[in-house]
C-alpha positions in Angstrom: 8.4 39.2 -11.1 9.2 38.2 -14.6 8.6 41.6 -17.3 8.5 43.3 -14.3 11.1 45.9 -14.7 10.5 47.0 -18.1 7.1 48.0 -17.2 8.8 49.5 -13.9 11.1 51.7 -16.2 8.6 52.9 -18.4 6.1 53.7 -16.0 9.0 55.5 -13.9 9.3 57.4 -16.9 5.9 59.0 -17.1 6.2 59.9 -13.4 9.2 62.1 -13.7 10.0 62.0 -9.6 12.4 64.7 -10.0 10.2 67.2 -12.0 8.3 69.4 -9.9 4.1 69.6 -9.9 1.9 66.9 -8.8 1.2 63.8 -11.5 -1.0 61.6 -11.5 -0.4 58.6 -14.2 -2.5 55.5 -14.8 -2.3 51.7 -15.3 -4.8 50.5 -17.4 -5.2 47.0 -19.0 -7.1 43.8 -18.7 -8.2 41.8 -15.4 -5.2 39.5 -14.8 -2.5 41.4 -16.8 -0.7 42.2 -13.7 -1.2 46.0 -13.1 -1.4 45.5 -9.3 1.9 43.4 -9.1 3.6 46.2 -11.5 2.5 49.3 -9.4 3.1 47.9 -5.9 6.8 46.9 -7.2 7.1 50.2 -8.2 5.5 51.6 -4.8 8.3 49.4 -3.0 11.1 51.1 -5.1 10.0 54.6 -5.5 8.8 55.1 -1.8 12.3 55.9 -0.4 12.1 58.7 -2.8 9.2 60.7 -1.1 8.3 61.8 2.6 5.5 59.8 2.8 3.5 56.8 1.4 0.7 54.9 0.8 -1.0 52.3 -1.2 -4.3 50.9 -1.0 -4.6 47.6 -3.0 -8.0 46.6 -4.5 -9.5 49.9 -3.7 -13.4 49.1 -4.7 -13.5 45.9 -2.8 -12.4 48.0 -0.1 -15.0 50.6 -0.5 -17.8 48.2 -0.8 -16.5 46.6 2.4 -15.6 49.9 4.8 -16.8 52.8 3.0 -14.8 55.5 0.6 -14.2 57.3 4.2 -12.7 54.6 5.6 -10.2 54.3 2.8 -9.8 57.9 2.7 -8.8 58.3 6.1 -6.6 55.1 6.5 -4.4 56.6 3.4 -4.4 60.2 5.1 -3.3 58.4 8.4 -0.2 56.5 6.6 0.5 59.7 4.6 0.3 62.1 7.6 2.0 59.3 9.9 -0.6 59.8 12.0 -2.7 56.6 13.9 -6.1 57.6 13.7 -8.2 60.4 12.3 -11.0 61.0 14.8 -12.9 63.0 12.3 -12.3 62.7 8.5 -10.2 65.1 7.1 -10.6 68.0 4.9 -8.6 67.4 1.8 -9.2 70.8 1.0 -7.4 72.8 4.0 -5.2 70.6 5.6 -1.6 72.6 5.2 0.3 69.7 6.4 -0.9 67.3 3.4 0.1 70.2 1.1 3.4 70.4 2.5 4.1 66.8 2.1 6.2 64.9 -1.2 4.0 62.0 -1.5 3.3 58.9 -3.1 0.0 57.2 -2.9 -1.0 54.4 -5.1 -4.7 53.3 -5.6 -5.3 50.2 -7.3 -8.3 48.7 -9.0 -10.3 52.0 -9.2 -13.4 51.5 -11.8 -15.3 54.3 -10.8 -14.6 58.2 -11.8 -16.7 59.7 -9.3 -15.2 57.4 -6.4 -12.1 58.3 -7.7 -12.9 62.0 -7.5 -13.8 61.7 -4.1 -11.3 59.8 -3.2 -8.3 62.1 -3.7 -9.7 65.6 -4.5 -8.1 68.2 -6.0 -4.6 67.7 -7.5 -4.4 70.9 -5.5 -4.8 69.1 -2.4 -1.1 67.8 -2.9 2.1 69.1 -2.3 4.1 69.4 -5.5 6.2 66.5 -6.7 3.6 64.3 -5.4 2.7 61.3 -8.0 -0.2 59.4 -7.2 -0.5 56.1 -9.6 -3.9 54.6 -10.4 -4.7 51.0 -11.8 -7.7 50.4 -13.7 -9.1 48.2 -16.1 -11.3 51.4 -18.0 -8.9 53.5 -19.2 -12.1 56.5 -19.3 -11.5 56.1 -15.8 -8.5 57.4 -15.8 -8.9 60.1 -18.5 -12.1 61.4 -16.1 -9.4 61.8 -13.5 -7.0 63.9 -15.7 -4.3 61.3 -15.2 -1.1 63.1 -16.9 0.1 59.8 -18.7 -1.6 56.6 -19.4 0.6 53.5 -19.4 -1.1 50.4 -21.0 -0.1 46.9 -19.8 0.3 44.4 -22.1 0.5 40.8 -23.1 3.7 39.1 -21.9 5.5 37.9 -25.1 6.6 34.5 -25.9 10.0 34.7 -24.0 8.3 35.9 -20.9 5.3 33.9 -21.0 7.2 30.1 -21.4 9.5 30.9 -18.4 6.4 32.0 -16.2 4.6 28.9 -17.2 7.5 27.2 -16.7 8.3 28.3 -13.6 4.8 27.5 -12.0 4.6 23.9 -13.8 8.2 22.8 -13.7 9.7 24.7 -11.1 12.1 26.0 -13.7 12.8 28.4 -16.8 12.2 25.9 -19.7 10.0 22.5 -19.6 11.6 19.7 -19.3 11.7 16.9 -21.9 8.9 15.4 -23.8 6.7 18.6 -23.1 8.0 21.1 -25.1 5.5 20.8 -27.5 3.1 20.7 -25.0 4.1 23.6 -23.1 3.7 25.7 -26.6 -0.2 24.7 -26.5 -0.5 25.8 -23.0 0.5 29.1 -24.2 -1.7 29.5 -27.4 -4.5 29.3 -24.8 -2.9 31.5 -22.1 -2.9 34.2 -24.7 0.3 35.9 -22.5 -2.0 36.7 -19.5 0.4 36.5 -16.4 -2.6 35.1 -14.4 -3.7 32.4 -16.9 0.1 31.4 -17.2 0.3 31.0 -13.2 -3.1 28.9 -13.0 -2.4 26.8 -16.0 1.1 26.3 -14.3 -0.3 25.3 -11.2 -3.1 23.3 -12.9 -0.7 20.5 -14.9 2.7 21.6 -12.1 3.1 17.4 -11.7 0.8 15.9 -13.9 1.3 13.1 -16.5 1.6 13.9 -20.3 -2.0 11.9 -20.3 -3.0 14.8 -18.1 -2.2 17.7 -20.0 -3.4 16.1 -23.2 -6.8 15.5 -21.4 -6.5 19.8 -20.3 -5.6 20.3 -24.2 -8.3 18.6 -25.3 -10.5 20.9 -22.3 -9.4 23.9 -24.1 -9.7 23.2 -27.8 -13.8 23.1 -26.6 -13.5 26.7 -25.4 -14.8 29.9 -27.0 -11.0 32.3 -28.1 -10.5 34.5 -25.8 -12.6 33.0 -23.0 -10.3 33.9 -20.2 -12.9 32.2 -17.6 -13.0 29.5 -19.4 -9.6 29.0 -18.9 -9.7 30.1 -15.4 -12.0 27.9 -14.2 -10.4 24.5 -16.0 -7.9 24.9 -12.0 -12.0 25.3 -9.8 -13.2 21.6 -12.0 -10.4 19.9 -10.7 -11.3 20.2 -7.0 -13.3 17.9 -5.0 -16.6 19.2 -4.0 -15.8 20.0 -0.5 -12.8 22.5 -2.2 -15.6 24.0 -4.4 -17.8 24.7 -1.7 -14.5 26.5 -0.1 -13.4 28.4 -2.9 -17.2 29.6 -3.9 -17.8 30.7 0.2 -14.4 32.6 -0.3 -15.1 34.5 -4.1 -18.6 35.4 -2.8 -17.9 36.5 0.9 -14.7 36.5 2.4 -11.7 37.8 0.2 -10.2 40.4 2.3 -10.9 38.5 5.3 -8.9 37.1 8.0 -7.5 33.2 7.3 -7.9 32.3 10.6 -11.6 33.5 11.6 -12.3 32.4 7.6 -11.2 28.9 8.3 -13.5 28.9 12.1 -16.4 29.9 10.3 -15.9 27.1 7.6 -14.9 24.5 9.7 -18.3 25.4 11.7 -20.3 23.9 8.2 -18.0 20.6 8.5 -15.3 21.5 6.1 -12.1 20.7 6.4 -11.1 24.5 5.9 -7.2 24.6 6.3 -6.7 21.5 4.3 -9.1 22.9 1.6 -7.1 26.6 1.8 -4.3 24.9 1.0 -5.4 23.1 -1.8 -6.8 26.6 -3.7 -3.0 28.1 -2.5 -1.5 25.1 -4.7 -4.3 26.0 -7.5 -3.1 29.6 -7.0 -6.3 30.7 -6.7 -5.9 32.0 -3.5 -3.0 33.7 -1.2 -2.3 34.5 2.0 -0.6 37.7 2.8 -1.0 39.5 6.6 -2.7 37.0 7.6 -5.8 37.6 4.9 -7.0 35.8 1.7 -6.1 37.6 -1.0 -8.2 36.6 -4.3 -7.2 37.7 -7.4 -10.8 39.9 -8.9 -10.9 38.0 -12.2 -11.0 34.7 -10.2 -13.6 36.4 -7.7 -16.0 37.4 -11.1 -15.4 33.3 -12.1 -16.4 32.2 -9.0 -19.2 35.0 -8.6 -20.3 33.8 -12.5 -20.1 29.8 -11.4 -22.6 30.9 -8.9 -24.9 33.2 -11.7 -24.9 30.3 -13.9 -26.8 27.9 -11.4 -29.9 30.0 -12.9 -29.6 32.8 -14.3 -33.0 34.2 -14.3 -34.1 33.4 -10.8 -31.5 34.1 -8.0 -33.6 32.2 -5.4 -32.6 28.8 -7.1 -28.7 29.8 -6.8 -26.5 28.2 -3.5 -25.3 31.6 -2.2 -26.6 35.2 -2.7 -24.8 38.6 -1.4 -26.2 41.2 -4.2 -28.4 43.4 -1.8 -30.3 44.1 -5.0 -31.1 40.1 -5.4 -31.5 39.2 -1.7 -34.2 41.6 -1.5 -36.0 40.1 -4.2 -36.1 37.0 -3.1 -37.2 38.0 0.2 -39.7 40.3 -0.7 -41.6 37.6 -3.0 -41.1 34.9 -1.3 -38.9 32.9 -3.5 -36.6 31.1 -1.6 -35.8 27.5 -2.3 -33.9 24.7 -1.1 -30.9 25.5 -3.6 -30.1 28.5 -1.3 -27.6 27.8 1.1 -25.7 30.9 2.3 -27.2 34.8 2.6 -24.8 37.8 3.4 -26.6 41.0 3.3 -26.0 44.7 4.8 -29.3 45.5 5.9 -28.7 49.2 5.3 -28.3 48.4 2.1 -32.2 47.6 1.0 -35.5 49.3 1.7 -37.6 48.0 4.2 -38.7 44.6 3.6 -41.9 43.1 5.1 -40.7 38.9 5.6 -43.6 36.4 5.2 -44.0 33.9 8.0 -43.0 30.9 5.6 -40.0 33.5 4.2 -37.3 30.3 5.1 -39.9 27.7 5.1 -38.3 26.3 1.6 -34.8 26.9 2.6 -34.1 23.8 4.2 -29.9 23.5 3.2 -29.7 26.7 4.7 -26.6 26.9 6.3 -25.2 30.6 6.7 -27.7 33.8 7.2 -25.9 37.0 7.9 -28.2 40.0 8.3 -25.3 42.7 9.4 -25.0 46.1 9.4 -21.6 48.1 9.5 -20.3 48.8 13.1 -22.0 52.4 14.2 -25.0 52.8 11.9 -28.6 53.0 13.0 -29.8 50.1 14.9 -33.2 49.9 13.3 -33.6 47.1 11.3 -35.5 47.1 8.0 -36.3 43.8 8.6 -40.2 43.8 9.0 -41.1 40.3 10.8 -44.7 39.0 10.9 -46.5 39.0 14.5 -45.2 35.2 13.8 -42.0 34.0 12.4 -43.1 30.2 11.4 -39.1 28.8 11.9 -36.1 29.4 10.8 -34.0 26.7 8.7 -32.5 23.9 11.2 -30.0 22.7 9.4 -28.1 26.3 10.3 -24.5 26.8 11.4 -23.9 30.1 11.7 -26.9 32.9 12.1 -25.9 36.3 12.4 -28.9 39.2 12.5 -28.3 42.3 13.8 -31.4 44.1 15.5 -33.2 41.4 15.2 -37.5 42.8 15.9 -39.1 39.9 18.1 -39.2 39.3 21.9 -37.6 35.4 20.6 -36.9 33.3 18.3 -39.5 31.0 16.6 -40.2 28.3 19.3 -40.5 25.5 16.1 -36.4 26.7 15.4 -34.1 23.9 16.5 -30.7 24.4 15.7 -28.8 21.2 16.9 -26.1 22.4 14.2 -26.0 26.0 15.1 -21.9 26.1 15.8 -22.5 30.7 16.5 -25.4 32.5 16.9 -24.8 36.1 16.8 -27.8 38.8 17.3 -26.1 42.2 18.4 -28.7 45.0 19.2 -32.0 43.2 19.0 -35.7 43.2 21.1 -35.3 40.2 22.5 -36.1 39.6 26.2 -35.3 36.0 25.8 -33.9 33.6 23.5 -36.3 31.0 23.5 -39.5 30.5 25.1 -38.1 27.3 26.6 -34.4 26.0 26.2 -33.1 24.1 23.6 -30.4 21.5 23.2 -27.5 23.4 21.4 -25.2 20.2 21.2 -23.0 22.0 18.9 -22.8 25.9 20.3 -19.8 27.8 20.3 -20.5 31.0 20.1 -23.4 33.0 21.7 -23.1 37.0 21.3 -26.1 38.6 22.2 -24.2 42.4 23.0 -26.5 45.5 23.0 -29.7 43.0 23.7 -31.4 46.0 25.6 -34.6 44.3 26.3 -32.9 41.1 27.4 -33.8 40.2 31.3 -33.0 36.5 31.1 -30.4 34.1 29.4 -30.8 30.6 28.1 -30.0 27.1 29.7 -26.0 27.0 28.8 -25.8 23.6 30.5 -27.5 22.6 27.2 -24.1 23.7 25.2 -21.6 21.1 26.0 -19.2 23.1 23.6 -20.0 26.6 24.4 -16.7 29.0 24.5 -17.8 32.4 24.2 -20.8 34.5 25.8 -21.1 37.9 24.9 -23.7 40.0 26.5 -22.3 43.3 27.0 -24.5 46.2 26.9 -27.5 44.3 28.2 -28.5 47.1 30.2 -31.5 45.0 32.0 -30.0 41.9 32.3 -29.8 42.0 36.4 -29.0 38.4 36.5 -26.5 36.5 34.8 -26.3 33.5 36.4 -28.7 30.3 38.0 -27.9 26.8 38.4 -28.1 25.9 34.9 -26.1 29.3 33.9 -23.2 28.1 36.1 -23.4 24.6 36.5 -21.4 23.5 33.0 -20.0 20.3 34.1 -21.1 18.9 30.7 -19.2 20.9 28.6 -16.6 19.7 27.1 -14.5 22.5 25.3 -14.4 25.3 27.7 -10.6 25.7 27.8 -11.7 29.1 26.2 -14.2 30.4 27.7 -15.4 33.8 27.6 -18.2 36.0 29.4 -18.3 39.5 28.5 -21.0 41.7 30.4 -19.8 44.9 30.5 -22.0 47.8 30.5 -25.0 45.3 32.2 -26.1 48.5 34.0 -28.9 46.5 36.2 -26.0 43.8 37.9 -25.5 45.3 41.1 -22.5 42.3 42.3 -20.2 39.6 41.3 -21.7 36.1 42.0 -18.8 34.3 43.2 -20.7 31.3 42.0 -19.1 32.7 38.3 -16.1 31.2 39.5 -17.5 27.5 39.4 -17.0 28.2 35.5 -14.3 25.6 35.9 -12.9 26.8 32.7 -13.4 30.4 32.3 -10.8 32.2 30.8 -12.1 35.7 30.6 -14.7 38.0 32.2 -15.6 41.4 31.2 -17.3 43.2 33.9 -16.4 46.9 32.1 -18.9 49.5 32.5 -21.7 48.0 35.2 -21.5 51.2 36.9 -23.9 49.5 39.7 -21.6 46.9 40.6 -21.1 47.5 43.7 -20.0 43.9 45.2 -17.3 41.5 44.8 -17.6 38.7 47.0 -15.0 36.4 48.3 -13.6 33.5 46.2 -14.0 30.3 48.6 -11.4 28.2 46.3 -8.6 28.0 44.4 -9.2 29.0 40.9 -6.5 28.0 37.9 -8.3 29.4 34.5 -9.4 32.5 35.0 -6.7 34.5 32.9 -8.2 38.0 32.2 -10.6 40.1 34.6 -12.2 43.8 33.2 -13.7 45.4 36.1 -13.1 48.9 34.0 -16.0 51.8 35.2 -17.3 49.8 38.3 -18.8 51.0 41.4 -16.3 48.3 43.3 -15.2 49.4 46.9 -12.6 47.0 47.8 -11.9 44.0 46.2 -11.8 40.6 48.6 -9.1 39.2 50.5 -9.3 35.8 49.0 -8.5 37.4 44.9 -4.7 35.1 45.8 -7.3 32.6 45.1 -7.6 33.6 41.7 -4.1 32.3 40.7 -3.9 32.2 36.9 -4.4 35.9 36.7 -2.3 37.5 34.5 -3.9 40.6 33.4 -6.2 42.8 36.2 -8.0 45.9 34.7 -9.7 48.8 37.5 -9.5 52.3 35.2 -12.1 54.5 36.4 -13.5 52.4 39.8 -13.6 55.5 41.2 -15.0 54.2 44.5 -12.2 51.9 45.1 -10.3 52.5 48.3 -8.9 48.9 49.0 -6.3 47.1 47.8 -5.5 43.3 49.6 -2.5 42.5 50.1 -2.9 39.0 49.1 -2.3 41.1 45.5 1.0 39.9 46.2 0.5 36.1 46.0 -0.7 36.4 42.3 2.7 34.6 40.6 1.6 35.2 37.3 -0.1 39.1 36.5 1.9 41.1 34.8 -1.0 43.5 34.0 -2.5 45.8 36.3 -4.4 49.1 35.3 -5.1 51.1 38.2 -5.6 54.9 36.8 -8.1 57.3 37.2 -9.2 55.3 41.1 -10.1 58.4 42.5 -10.5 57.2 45.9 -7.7 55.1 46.8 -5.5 56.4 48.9 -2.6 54.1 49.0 -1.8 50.3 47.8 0.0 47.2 49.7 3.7 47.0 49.6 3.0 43.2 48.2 2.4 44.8 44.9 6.3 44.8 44.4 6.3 40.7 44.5 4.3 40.7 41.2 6.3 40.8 37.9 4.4 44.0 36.8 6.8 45.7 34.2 4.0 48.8 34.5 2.6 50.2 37.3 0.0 53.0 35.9 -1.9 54.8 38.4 -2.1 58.4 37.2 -5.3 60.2 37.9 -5.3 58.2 41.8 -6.4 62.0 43.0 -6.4 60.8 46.9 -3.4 58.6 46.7 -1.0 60.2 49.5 1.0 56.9 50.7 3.8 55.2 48.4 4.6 52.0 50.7 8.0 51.2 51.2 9.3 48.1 49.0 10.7 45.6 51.4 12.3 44.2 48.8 14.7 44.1 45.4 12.1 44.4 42.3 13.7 43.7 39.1 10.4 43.6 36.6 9.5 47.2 37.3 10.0 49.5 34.2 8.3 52.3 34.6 5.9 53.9 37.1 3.1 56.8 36.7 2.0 59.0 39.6 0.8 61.6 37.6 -1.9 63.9 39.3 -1.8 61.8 42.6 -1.3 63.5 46.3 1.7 61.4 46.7 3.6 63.8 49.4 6.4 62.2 49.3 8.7 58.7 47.8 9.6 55.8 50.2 13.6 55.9 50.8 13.9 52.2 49.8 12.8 53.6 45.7 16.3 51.7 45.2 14.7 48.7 45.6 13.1 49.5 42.2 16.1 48.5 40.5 15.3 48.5 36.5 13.4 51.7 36.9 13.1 53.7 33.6 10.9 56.1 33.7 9.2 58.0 36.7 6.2 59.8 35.6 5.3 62.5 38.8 3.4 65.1 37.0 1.4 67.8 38.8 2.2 65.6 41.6 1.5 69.3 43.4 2.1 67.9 46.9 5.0 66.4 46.7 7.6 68.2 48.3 11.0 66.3 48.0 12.4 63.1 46.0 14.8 61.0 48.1 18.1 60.8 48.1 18.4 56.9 47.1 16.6 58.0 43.1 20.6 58.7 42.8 20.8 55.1 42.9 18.4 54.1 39.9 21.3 53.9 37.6 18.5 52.7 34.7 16.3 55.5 34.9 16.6 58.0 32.0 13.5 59.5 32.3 12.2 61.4 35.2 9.2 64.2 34.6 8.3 66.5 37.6 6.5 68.9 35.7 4.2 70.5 37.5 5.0 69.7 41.0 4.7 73.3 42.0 5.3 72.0 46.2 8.8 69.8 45.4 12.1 71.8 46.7 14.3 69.4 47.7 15.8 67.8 44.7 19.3 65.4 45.8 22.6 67.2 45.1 24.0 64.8 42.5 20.9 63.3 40.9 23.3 64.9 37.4 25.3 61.8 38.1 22.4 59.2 37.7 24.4 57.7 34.5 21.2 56.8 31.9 19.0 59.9 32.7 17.9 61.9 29.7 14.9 63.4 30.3 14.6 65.6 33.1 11.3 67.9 33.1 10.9 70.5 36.1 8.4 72.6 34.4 6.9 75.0 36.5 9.0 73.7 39.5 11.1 75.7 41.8 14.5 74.9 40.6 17.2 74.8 43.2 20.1 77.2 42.3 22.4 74.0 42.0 20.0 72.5 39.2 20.1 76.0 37.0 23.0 74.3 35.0 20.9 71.2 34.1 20.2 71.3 31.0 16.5 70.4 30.3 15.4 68.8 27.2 12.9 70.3 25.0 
């Protein structure tokens, strides 16, 4: 944080927090100069000061990614301390934004009109509000009628040797023998806090020989170059690191480490290893989990990649300009050279592909034709009658709404590692099965034309299937389906098919899936049928049977004894429970609202180590069973808008109770006398249980209760003194 504070004073200055009005003040200077580290110290000092907060860091890489709505409503949300806006606010008429002292920082803003948009009218504030902009076009700023302009500067000589020195020595001056050295180094770093750290990084370590070697590297370079400079840290990586650091600049800043480093490691990189190669080059970070990328080492990598041809984008390795991709689809000029495509289809006219369109593009080894989640599903993808192939040598193919009944029968992808087609017209995958030896991923959700799957016993490494919304599919299984004993790597297995509106039952052949970890069943509103499970079954972790047409579910589910999380919201048929429920060690999740039609539940469910048990909205449930037993686990308990009549005597047994939700519970007529003995329970709403008259005499002395709620209940005369919190 070296020069930090004196920009933090001055700055502070200009915002006057105790004058009153709204300001707005900007921070303009050069890529790299540090104007996002300067206003989020500031942000982190100053927010205290003001009733609410935001800041949004690299604000047009966040708008090309989600949309100026998205980042609109997400700094609304923080500022109004609200979790999600279902509708996007009006700026304009929302009083409670007007009546709130707050700071919101934006940085990296580089277009007025987005800007604009973004926050409004300075009316739209409530006075002594600041809002602090960064932005390397200061006319940016003077569109937006910023009050005060700060300019960011060069770090002087002082500040720049001890953040050199810090990054290549690990301390405030250099050590012997490279003093003189050290004062090169900064001729060429030109006091650029971002050049000083790279450079640092670059020789932290090295030989004398080494530096001189750099020196001699930067006496070759045009003044001023700063990506020159830059990119002296990207030639010293292998090329494996290169290929890492270019996939990161040109699609996935912003995006989570972990799914980053899957996808890389699925093209046979070493992605961690590299990651943390680029982190000692500090030309990446990590922070919540995400790479960050500083944008003036983004536009080096995104120039490295121009450079490989300028004129003809078709002959460079990757390509994400929507503007470029269409090109080179449109006429045809794809080459061998091409090796990743990320494109929003919504983001180009309609295109009418060749049959040959990937003939040339033979090192293919990413396509990603996506759309953003909840636009129109037609594609603008226009696919010959025949689609010759597709590239083989591809790892990871993503194309949403995807036009043909299959894929091209001359595609074999033995290095396909996820194949992800959302909302296409297929009604199968191939026209005969493939060897997949490399498979992981298959997501095929919203295929509504689908009616069969492929041959899975051909994906030895196959963890995920995803084919939810596959509103024909009426069959999800057959030998080859279930019979997996040749995959390896299923200790993750997934099958989602929720909202298959044609399966009409459970196959409890699914549960040969040796290694299944979850199912999704959500949403198959025909699935009526859940047949018996004829063995023991250790994987299973996770069953969804959310919106089913399930009656009862089978006496042997003890069978299913790595359960640990059982969802039935909304089975509104459901009138059984087993009581084998009871022999399942290890759930600790079970969702039971909104089952209109069950009218009561075993007394086993107090064996399992359920901390909630939720089952509001059980409109026919009349019978609470007694608990035979002591039950420590059980937190709290909902009974809301249930015909529960009355509470079992042994509600003791309940020991940790908290809370005991019984609202418009209308027939319930009395609570026993043992609640008295729930000395945990500081919670206890009967609003609306318009039948209850018998409440116990000294349920006052219950020593945690806090909350007490007899709305619309016919108070005793003894409980008139009980004062009931607001």
């Amino acid at each position: 944080m070296i020069g930090i504070e004196e920009h933090a004073k001055q700055i502070e200055s200009l915002l006057k927090v105790e004058s009153s009005g709204v300001r707005i003040v900007g921070v303009w200077g050069m890529g790299g100069i540090g104007k996002t580290t300067i206003a989020t110290a500031i942000y982190h000092k100053l927010a205290t000061q003001f009733s609410s907060s935001s800041i949004i860091l690299n604000v047009q890489q966040e708008i090309e990614r989600f949309g100026r709505n998205n980042i609109q409503n997400k700094y609304l949300c923080e500022l109004l301390e609200e979790n999600n806006l279902s509708s996007r606010l009006s700026l304009l008429n929302d009083r409670r934004l007007k009546q709130t002292k707050a700071l919101l920082v934006l940085d990296d803003v580089n277009n007025s009109a987005q800007l604009k948009d973004l926050i409004g009218m300075r009316s739209n504030f409530a006075p002594s509000s600041r809002i602090i902009v960064t932005s390397r076009d200061k006319q940016v700023l003077n569109n937006v009628g910023a009050d005060e302009i700060y300019e960011v500067k060069e770090m002087n000589f002082h500040e720049s040797l001890r953040l050199f020195c810090l990054n290549a020595f690990k301390q405030n001056n250099p050590i012997e023998d490279y003093a003189g050295l050290t004062d090169k180094i900064l001729n060429y770093a030109k006091g650029v806090p971002l050049a000083l750290k790279v450079l640092g990084f670059l020789l932290c370590g090295r030989t004398k020989e080494a530096w001189e070697s750099q020196l001699q590297k930067l006496d070759k370079l045009p003044e001023n170059d700063i990506f020159k400079v830059l990119k002296l840290s990207y030639e010293g990586l292998d090329e494996e690191q290169k290929d890492i650091f270019l996939d990161i600049a040109c699609f996935f800043r912003g995006h989570l480490v972990n799914v980053v480093a899957q996808t890389l490691d699925s093209c046979g990189f070493s992605a961690h290893i590299g990651m943390e190669v680029l982190k000692d080059r500090a030309l990446i970070s990590i922070s919540e989990g995400r790479i960050v990328m500083h944008d003036l080492i983004q536009e080096m990598g995104h120039e490295i990649i121009r450079q490989q041809c300028v004129t003809d984008p078709g002959k460079r390795s990757r390509l994400w300009k929507p503007e470029e991709i269409y090109q080179v689809l449109k006429k045809n000029k794809g080459t061998e050279a091409i090796q990743c495509i990320f494109l929003d289809i919504c983001k180009i006219e309609k295109v009418e592909l060749h049959a040959k369109t990937f003939k040339k593009m033979d090192n293919l080894r990413m396509m990603l034709f996506y759309k953003p989640y909840g636009l129109p599903k037609e594609s603008n993808m226009i696919l010959p009658a025949f689609l010759e192939s597709l590239p083989d040598d591809l790892k990871f193919l993503r194309w949403d709404g995807f036009p043909q009944k299959s894929l091209p029968l001359d595609f074999f992808p033995k290095y396909l590692v996820k194949l992800e087609m959302p909302h296409n017209h297929l009604e199968q995958l191939w026209q005969r099965d493939k060897d997949l030896p490399n498979l992981k991923t298959l997501d095929l959700r919203g295929s509504q034309n689908l009616i069969q799957i492929p041959d899975l016993a051909q994906c030895p490494n196959i963890e995920e299937v995803i084919l939810s919304h596959c509103t024909k599919l009426g069959q999800v299984y057959s030998s080859s389906f279930l019979l997996l004993h040749g995959c390896r790597n299923l200790d993750m297995f997934v099958v989602d098919l929720s909202y298959c509106e044609s399966l009409l039952s459970i196959p409890t052949e699914i549960f040969k899936l040796k290694f299944l970890k979850r199912l999704y069943l959500r949403g198959c509103f025909n699935l009526e049928k859940f047949g018996e499970i004829k063995e023991t079954i250790e994987s299973l972790v996770v069953l969804i049977l959310d919106e089913t047409a399930i009656k009862e579910l089978p006496s042997s589910l003890h069978h299913l004894v790595g359960l640990e999380e059982l969802s039935l919201r909304h089975c509104q048929k459901l009138e059984i429970i087993p009581p084998s429920i009871g022999s399942l060690g290890k759930l600790c999740k079970l969702d039971l609202t909104c089952c209109e039609s069950l009218e009561t539940f075993p007394s086993s469910i107090f064996k399992l180590k359920l901390t909630k048990l939720d089952l509001h909205g059980c409109s026919m449930l009349k019978t609470f069973p007694e608990i035979l037993e002591p039950a420590e686990t059980f937190l709290h308990i909902n009974l809301t808008k249930t015909a529960i009549k009355e509470l079992p005597s042994s509600l003791d047994y309940l020991v940790g109770l908290q809370t005991l939700c019984l609202k418009l519970c209308t027939e319930l007529m009395s609570l026993p006398n043992s609640i008295v003995n729930l000395n945990h329970l500081y919670r206890l709403d009967c609003s609306g249980c318009c039948s209850l008259t018998e409440i116990p005499n000294n349920i006052r002395s219950l020593p945690s209760l806090r909350e007490l709620s007899l709305h619309e209940v016919k108070v005793p005369t003894m409980m008139t003194n009980f004062i009931e919190p607001t």
